[in-house]
DSSP file (Angstrom, degrees, kcal/mol; ACC not computed):
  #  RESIDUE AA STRUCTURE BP1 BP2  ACC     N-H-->O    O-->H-N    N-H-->O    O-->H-N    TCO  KAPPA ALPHA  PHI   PSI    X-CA   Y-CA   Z-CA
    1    1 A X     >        0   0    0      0, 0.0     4,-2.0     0, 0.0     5,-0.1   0.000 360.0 360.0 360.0 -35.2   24.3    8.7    3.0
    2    2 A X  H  >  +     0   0    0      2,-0.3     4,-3.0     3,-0.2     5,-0.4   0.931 360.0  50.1 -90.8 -56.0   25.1    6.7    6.5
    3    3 A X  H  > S+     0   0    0     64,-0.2     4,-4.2     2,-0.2    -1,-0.2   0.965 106.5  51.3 -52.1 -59.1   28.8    6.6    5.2
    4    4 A X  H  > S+     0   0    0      2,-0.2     4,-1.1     1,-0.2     5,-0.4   0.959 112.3  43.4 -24.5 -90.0   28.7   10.3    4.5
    5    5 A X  H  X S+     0   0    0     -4,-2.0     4,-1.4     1,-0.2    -1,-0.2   0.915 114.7  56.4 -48.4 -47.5   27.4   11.2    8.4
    6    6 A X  H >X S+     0   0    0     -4,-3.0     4,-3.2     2,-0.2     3,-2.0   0.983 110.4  44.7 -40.2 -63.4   30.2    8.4    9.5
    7    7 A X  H 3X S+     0   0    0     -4,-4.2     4,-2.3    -5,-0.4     5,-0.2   0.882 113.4  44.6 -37.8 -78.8   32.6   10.5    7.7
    8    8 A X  H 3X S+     0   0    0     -4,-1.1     4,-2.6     2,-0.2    -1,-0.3   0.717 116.7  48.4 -26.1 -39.7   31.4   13.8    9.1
    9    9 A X  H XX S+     0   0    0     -3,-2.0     3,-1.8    -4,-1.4     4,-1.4   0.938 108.7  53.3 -87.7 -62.0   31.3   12.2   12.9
   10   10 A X  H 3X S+     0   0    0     -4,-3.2     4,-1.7     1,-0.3    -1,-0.2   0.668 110.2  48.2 -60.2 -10.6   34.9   10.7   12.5
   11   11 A X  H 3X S+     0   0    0     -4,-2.3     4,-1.0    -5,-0.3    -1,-0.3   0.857 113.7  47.8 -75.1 -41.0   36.4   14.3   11.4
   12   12 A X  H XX S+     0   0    0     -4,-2.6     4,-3.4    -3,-1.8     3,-0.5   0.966 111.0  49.9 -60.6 -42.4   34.6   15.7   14.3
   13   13 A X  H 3X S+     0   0    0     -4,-1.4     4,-1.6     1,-0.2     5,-0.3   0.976 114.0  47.8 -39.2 -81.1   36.0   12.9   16.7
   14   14 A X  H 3< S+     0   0    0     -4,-1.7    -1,-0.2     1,-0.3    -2,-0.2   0.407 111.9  44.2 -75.7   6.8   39.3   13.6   15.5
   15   15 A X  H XX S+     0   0    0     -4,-1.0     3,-4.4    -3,-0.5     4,-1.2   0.881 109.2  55.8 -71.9 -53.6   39.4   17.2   15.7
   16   16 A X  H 3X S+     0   0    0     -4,-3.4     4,-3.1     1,-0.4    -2,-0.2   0.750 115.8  45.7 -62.7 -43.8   37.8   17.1   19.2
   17   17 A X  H 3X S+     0   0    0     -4,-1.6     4,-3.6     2,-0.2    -1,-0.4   0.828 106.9  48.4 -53.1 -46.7   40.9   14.7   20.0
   18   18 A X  H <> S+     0   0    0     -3,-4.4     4,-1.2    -5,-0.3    -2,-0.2   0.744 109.8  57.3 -96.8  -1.5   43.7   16.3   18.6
   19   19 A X  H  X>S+     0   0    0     -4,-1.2     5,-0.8     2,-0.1     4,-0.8   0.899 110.6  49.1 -72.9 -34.5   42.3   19.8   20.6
   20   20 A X  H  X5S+     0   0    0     -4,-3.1     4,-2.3    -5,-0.2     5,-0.2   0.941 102.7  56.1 -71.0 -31.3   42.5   17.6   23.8
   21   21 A X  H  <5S+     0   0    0     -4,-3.6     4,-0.4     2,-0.2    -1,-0.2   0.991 118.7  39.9 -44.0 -59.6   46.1   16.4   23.1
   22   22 A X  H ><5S+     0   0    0     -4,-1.2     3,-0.7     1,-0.2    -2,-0.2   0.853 139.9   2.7 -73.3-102.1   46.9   20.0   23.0
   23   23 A X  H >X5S+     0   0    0     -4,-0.8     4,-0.9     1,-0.3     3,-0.6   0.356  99.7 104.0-103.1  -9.9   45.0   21.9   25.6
   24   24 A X  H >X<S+     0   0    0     -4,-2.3     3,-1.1    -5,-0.8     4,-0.7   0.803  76.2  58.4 -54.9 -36.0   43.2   18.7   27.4
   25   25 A X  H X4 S+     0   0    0     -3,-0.7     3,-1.4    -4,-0.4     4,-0.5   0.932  85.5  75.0 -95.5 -35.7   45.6   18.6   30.6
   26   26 A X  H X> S+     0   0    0     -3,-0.6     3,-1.8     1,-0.2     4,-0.7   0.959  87.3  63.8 -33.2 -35.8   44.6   22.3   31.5
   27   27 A X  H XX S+     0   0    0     -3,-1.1     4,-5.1    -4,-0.9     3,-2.1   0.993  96.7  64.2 -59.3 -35.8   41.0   20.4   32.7
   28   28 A X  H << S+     0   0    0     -3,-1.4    -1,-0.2    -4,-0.7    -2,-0.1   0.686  81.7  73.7 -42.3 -10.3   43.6   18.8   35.3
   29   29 A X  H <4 S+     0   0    0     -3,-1.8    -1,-0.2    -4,-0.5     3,-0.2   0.940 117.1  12.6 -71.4 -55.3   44.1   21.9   36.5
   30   30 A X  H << S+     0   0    0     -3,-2.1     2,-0.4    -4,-0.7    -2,-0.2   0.614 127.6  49.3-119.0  -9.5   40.7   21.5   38.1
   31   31 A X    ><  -     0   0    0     -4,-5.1     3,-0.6     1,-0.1    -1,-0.3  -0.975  68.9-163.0-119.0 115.3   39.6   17.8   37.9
   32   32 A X  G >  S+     0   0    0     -2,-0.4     3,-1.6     1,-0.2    -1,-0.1   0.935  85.1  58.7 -65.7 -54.3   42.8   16.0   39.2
   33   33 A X  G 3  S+     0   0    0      1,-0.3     4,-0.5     2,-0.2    -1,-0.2   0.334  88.4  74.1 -55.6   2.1   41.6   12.6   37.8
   34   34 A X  G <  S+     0   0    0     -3,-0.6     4,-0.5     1,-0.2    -6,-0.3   0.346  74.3  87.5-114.2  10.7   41.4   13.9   34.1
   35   35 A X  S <  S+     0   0    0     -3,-1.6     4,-0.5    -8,-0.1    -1,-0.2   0.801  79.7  52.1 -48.9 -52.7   44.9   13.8   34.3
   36   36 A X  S  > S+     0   0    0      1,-0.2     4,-1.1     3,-0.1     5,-0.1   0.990 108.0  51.6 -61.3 -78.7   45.4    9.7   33.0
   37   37 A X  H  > S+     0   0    0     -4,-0.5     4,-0.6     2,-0.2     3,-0.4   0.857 108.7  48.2 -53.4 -23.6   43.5   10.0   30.2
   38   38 A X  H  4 S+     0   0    0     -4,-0.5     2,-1.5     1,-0.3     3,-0.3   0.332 109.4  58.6 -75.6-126.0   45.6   13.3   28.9
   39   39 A X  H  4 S+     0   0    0     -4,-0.5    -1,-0.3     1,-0.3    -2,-0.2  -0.252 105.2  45.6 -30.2 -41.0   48.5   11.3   29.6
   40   40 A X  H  X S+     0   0    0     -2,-1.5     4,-0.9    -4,-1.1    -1,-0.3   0.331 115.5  44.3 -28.1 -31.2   47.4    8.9   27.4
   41   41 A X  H  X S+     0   0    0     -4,-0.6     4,-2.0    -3,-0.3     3,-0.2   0.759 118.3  46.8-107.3 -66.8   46.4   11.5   24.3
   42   42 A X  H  > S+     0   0    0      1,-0.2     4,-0.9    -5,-0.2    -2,-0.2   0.527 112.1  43.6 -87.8  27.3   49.3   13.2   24.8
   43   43 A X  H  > S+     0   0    0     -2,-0.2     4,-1.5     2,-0.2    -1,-0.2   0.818 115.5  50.4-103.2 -56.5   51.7   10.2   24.9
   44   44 A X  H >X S+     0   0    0     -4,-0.9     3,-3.2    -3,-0.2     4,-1.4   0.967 113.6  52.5 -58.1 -66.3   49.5    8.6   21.6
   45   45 A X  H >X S+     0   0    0     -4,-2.0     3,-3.0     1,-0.3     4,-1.0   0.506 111.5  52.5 -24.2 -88.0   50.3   12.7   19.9
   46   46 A X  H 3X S+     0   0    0     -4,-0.9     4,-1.4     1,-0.4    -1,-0.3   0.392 108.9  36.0 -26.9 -40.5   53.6   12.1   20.6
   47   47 A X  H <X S+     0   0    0     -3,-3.2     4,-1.0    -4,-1.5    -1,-0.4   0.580 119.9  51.8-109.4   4.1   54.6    9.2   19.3
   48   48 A X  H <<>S+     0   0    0     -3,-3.0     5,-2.3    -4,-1.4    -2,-0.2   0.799 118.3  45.9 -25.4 -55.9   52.0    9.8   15.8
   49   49 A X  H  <5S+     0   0    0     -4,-1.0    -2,-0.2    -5,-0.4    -3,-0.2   0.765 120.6  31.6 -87.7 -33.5   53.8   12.9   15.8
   50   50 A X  H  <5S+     0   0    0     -4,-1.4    -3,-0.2    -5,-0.2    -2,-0.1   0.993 128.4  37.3 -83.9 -59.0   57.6   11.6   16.3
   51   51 A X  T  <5S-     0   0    0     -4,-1.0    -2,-0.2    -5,-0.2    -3,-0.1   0.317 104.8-126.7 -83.8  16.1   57.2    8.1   14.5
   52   52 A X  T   5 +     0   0    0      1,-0.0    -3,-0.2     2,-0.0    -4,-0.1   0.951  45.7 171.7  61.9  38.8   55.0    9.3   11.9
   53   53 A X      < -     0   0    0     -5,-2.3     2,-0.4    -6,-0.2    -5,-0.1  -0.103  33.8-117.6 -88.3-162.1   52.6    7.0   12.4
   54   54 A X        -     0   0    0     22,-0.1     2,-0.2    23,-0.0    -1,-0.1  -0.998  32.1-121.9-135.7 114.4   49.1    6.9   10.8
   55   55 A X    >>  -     0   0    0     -2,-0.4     3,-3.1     1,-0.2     4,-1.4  -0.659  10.3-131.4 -96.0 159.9   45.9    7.1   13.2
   56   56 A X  H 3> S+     0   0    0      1,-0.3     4,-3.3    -2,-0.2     5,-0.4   0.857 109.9  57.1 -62.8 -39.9   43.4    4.7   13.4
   57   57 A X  H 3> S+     0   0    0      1,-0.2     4,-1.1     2,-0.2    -1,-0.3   0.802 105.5  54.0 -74.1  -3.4   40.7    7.5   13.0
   58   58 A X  H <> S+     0   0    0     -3,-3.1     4,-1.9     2,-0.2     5,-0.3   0.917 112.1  43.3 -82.2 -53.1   42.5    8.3    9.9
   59   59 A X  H  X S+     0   0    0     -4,-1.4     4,-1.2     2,-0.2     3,-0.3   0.909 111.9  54.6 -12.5 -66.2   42.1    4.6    8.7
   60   60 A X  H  X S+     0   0    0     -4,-3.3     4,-4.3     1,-0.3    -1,-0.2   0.841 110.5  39.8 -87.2 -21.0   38.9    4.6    9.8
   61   61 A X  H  < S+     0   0    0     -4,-1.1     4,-0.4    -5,-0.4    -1,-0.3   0.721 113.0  55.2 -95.6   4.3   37.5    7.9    7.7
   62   62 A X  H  X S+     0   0    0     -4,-1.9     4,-1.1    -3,-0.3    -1,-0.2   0.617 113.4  46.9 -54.8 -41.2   39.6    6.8    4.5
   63   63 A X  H  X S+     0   0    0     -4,-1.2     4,-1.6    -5,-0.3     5,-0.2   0.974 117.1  48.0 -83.2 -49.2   37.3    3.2    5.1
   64   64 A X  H  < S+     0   0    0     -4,-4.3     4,-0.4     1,-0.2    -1,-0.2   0.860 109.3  39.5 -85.6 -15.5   34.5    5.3    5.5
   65   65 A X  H >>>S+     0   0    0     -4,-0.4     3,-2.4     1,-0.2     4,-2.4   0.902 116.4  57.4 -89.6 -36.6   34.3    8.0    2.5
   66   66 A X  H 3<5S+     0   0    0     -4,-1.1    -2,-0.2     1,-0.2    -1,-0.2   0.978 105.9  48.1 -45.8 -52.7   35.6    4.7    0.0
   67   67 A X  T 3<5S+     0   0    0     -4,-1.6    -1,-0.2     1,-0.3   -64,-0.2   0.614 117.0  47.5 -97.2 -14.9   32.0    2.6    1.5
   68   68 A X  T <45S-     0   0    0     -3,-2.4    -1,-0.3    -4,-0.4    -2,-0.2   0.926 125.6-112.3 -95.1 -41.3   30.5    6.5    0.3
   69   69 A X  T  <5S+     0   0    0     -4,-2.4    -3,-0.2    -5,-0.2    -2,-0.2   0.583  72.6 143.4  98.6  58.0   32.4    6.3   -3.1
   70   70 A X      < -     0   0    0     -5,-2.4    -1,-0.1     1,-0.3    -2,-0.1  -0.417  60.2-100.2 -87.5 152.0   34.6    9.1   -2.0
   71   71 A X        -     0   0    0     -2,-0.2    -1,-0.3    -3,-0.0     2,-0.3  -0.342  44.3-112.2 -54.1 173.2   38.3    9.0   -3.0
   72   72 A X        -     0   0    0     -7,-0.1     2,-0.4    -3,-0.1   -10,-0.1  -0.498  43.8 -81.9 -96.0 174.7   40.5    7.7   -0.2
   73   73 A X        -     0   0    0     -2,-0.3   -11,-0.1   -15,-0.1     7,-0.0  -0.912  27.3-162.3-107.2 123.9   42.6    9.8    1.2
   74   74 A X  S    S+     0   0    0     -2,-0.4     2,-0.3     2,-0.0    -1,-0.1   0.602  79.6   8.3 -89.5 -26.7   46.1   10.8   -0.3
   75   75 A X  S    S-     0   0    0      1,-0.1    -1,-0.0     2,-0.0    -2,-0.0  -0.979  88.8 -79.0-151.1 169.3   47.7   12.3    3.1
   76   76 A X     >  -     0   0    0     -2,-0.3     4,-1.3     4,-0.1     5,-0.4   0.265  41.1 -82.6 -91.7-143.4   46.7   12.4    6.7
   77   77 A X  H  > S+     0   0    0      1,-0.2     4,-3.2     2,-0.2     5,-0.2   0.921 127.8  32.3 -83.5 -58.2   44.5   14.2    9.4
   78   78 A X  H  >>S+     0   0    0      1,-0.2     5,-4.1     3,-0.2     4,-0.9   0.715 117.9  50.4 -86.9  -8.5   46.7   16.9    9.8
   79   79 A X  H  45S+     0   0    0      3,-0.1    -2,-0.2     2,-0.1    -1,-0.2   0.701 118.0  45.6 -74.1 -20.0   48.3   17.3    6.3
   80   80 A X  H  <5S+     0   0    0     -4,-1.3    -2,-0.2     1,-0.1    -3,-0.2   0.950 127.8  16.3 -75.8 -61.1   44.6   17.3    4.9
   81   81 A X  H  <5S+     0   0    0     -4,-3.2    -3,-0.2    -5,-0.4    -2,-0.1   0.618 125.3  22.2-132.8  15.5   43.1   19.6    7.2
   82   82 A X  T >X>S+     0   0    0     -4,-0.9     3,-1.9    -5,-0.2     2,-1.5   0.448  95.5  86.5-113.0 -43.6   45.1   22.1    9.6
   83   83 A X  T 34<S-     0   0    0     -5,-4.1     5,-0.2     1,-0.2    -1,-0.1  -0.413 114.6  -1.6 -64.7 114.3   48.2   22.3    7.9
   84   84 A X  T 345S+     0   0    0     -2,-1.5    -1,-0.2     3,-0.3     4,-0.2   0.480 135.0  66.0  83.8  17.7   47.7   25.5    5.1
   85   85 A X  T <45S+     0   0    0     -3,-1.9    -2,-0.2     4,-0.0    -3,-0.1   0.666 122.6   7.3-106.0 -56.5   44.1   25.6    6.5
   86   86 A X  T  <5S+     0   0    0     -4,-1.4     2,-0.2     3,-0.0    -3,-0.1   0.907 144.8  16.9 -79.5 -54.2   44.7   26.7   10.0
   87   87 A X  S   <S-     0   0    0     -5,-1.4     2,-0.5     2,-0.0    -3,-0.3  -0.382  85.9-102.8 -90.9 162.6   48.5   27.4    9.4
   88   88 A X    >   -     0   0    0     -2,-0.2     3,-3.3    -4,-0.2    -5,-0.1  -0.993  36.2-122.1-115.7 124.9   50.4   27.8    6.7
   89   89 A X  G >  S+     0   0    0     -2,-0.5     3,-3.0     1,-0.4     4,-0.2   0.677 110.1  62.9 -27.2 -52.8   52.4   24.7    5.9
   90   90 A X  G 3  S+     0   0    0      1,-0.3    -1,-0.4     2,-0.1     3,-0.2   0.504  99.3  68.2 -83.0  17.2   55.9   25.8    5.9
   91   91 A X  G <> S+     0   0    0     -3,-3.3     4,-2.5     1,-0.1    -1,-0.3   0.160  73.7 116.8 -65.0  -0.9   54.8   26.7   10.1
   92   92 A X  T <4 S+     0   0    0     -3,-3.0     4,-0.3     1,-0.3    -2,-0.1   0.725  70.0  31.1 -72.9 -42.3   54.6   23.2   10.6
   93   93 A X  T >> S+     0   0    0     -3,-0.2     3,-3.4    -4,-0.2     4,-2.5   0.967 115.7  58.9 -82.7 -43.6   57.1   22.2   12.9
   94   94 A X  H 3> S+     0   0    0      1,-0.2     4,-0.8     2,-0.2     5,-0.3   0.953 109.4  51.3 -31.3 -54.3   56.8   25.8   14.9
   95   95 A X  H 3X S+     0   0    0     -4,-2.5     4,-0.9     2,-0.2    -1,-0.2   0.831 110.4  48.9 -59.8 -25.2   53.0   24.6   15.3
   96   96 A X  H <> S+     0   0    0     -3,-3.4     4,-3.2    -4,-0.3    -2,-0.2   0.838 108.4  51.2 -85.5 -43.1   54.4   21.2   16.6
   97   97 A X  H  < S+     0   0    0     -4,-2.5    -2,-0.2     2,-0.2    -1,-0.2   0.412 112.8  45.1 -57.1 -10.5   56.7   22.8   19.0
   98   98 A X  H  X S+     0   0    0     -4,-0.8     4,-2.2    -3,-0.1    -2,-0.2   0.608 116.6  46.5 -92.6 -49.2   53.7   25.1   20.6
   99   99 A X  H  X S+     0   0    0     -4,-0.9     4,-0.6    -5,-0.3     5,-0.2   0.853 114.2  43.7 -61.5 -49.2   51.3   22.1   20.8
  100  100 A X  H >X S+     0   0    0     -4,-3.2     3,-1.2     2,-0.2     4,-1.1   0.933 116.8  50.8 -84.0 -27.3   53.9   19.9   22.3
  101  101 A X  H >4 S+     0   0    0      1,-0.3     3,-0.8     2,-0.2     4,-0.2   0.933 109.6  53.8 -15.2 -89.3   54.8   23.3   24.7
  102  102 A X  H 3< S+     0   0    0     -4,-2.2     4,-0.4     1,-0.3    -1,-0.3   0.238 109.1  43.9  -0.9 -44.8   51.1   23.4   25.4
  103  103 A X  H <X S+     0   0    0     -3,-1.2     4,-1.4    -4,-0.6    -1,-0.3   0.427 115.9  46.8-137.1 -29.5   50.9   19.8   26.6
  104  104 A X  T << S+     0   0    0     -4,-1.1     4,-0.4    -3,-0.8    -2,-0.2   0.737 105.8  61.1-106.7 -14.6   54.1   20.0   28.7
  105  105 A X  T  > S+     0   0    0     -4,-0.2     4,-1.4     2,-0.2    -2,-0.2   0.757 111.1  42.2 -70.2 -35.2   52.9   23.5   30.4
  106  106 A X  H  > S+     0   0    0     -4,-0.4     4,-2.9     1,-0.3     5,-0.2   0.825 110.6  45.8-107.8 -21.3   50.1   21.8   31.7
  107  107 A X  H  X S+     0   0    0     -4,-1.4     4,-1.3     2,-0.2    -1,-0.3   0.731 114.7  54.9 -76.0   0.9   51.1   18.7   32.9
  108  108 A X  H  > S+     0   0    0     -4,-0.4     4,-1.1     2,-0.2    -2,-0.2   0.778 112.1  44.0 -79.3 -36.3   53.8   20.8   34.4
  109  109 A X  H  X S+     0   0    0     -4,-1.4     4,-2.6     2,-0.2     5,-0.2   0.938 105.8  58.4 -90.8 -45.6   51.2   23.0   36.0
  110  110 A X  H  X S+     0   0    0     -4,-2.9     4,-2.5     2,-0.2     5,-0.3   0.928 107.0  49.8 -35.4 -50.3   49.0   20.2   37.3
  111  111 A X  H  X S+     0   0    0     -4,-1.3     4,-2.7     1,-0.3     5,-0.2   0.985 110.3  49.5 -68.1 -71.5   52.0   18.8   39.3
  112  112 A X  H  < S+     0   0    0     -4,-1.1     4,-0.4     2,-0.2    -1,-0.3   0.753 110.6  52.9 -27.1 -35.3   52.6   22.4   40.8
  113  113 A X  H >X S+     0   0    0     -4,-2.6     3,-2.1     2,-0.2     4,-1.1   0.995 106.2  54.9 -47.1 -68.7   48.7   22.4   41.6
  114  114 A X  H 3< S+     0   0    0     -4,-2.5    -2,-0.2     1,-0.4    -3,-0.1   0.492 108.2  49.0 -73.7 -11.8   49.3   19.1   43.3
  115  115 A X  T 3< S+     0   0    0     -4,-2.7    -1,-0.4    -5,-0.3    -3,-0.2   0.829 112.0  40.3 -67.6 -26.5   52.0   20.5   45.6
  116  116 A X  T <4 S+     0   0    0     -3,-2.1    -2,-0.2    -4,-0.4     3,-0.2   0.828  95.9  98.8-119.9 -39.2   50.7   23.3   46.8
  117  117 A X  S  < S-     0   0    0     -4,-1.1     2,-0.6     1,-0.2     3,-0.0   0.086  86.5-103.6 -76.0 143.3   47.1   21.5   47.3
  118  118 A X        -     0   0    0      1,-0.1    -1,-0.2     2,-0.0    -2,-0.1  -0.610  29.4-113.4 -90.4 126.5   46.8   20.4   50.9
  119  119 A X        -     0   0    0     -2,-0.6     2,-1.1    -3,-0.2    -1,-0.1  -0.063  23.8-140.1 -57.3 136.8   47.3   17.0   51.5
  120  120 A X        +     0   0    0      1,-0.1    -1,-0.1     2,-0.1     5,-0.0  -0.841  24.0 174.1-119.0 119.1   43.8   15.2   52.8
  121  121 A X        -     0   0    0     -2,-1.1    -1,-0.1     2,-0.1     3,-0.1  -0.259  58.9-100.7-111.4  42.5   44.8   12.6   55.8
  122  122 A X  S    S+     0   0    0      1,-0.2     2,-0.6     0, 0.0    -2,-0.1   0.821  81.4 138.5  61.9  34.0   41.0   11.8   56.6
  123  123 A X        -     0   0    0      0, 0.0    -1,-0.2     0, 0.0    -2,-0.1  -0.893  67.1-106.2-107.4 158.3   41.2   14.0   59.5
  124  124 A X        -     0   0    0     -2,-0.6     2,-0.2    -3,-0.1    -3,-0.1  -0.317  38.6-148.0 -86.3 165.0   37.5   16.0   59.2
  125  125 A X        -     0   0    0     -3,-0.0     2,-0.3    -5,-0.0    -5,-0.0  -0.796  14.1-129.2-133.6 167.9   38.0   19.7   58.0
  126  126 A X        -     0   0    0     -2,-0.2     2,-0.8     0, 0.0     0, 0.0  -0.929  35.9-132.7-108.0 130.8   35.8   23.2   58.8
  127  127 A X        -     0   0    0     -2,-0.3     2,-0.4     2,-0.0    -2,-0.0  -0.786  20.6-136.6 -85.3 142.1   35.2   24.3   55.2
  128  128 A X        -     0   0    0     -2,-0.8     2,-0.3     6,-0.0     5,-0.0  -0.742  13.2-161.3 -75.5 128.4   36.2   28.4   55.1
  129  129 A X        -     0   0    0     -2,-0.4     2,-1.0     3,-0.1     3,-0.3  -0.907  19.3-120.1-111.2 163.5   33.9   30.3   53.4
  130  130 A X  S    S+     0   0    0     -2,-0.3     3,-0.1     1,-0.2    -2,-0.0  -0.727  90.6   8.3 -95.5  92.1   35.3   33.9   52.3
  131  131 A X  S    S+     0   0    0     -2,-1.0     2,-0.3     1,-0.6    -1,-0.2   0.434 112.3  96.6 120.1  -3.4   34.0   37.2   53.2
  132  132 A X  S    S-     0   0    0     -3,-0.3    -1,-0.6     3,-0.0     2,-0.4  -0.706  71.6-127.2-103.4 157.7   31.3   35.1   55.9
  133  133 A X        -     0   0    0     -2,-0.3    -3,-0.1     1,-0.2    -5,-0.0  -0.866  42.1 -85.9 -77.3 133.8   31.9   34.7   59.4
  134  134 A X        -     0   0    0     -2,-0.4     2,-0.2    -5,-0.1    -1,-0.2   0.125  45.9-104.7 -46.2-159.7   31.7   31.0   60.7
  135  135 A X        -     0   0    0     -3,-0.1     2,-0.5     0, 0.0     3,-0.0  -0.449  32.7-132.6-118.7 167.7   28.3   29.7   61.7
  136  136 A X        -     0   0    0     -2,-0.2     3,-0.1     0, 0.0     2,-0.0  -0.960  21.0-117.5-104.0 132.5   27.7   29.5   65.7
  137  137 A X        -     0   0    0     -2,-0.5     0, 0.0     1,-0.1     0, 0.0  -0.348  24.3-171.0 -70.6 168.9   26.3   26.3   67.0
  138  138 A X        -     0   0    0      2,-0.2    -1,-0.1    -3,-0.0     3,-0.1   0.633  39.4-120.1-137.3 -54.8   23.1   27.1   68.5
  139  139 A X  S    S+     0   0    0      1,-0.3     2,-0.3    -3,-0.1    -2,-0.1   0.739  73.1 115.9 -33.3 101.5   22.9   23.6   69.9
  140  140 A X              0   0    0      0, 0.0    -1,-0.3     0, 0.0    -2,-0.2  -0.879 360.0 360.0-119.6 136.5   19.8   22.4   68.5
  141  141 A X              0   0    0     -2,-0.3     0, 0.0    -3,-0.1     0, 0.0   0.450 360.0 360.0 -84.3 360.0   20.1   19.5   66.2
């Protein structure tokens, strides 16, 4: 049973992962600093996805459904359980070419954020608010 719920959590892990290779660097968009790890997810996609490797979390849920007395598993994360689930197979590379799009649109727009975004040289700032007038000092503390 404890293998079984392992199982269950490391397929959720490793969807929830391969939607943040994809679409993760849009959050850059609006947290600057969530930029490093998505470089990082989508650097690991990339080279999974170009040298054909095998991920650990696939490793690790093949260890875990054997320890349930599951079969292992005959192909991997995405042959098992997006390709001719989500897609239909013979889409496969079109689907890799959208995803890797995806991934290059947004760090492409994060850097285009970070131009435009005004550069902060510690000099103190009045925040604008929109549609208010500024406050008037009164002076009263």
């Amino acid at each position: 049973m404890v293998f079984r719920v392992l199982t269950v959590a490391i397929l959720g892990l490793h969807f929830a992962f391969v939607i943040y290779a994809v679409f993760g660097g849009f959050l850059a968009w609006r947290w600057p600093r969530a930029i490093w790890p998505h470089l990082a997810a989508g650097a690991w996609g990339f080279v999974v996805i170009g040298a054909r490797l095998t991920c650990p979390l696939t490793y690790a849920e093949d260890w875990s459904r054997r320890q349930a007395g599951e079969a292992g598993l005959t192909r991997g994360f995405i042959d098992r359980y997006i390709e001719g689930v989500i897609y239909p197979e013979r889409l496969a590379t079109l689907m890799q070419v959208l995803a890797a799009t995806a991934v290059v649109v947004s760090w492409v727009g994060f850097v285009a954020k970070q131009r435009r975004r005004p550069q902060r040289d510690g000099a103190a700032t009045v925040p604008v608010t929109e549609g208010r007038p500024p406050r008037r000092r009164t002076g009263r503390s």
